[in-house]
C-alpha positions in Angstrom: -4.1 35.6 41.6 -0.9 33.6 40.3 2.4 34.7 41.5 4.5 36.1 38.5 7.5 33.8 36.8 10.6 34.4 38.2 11.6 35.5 34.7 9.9 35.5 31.4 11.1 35.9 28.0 8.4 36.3 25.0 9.4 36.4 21.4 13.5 37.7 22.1 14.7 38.5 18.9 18.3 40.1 18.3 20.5 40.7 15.4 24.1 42.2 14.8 25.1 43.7 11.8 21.9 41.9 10.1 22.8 38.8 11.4 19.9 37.2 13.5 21.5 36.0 16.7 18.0 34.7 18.9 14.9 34.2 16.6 12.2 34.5 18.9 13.1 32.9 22.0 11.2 31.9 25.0 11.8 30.8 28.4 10.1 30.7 31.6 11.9 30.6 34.9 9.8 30.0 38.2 10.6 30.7 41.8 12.9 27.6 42.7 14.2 26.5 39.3 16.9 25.5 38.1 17.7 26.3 34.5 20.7 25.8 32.1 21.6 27.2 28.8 23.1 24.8 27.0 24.4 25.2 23.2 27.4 25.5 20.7 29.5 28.8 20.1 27.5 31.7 18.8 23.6 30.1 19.4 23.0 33.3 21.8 23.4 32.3 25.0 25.4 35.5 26.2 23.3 37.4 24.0 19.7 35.8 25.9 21.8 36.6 29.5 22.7 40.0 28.4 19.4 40.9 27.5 17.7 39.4 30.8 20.3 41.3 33.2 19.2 44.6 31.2 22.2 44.9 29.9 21.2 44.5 25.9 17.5 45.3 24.7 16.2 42.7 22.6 15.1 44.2 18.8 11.6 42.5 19.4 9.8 40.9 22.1 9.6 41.5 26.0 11.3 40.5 28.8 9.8 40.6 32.6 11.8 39.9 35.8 9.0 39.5 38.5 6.4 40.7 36.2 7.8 44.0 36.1 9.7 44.9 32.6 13.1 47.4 33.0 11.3 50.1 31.4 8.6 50.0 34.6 11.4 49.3 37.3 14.3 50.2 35.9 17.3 50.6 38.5 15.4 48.1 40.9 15.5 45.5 38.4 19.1 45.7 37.4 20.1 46.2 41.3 
């Protein structure tokens, strides 16, 4: 069986006050990578981090840290 990504991000989709701030996003992050978000002011990046560290639920999509989501792991994930 295949180890799980690092990280995975499927279909992220957030929006403030009606405005769409990440329109589907995804991103795959293996064991060993190095990865860079890269982009002008307001594109999302803090909003993409914010939602990976558990800090920010994304409106749609899902988001998996080790294969586990925060809803299964919860406090393990975010320590």
């Amino acid at each position: 069986m295949a180890e799980a990504s690092l990280i995975e991000v499927r279909g992220a989709t957030k929006r403030y006050d009606r405005k769409p701030i990440l329109r589907g996003v995804d991103l795959t992050v293996d064991s060993g990578e190095v990865v860079a978000l890269l982009g002008a002011n307001g594109a999302g990046k803090t909003t993409l981090m914010r939602i990976i560290s558990g800090l920010s639920r994304p409106d749609r999509g899902d988001v998996r840290l080790g294969g586990a989501t925060f809803e299964a792991g919860g406090h393990e994930l975010r320590r």
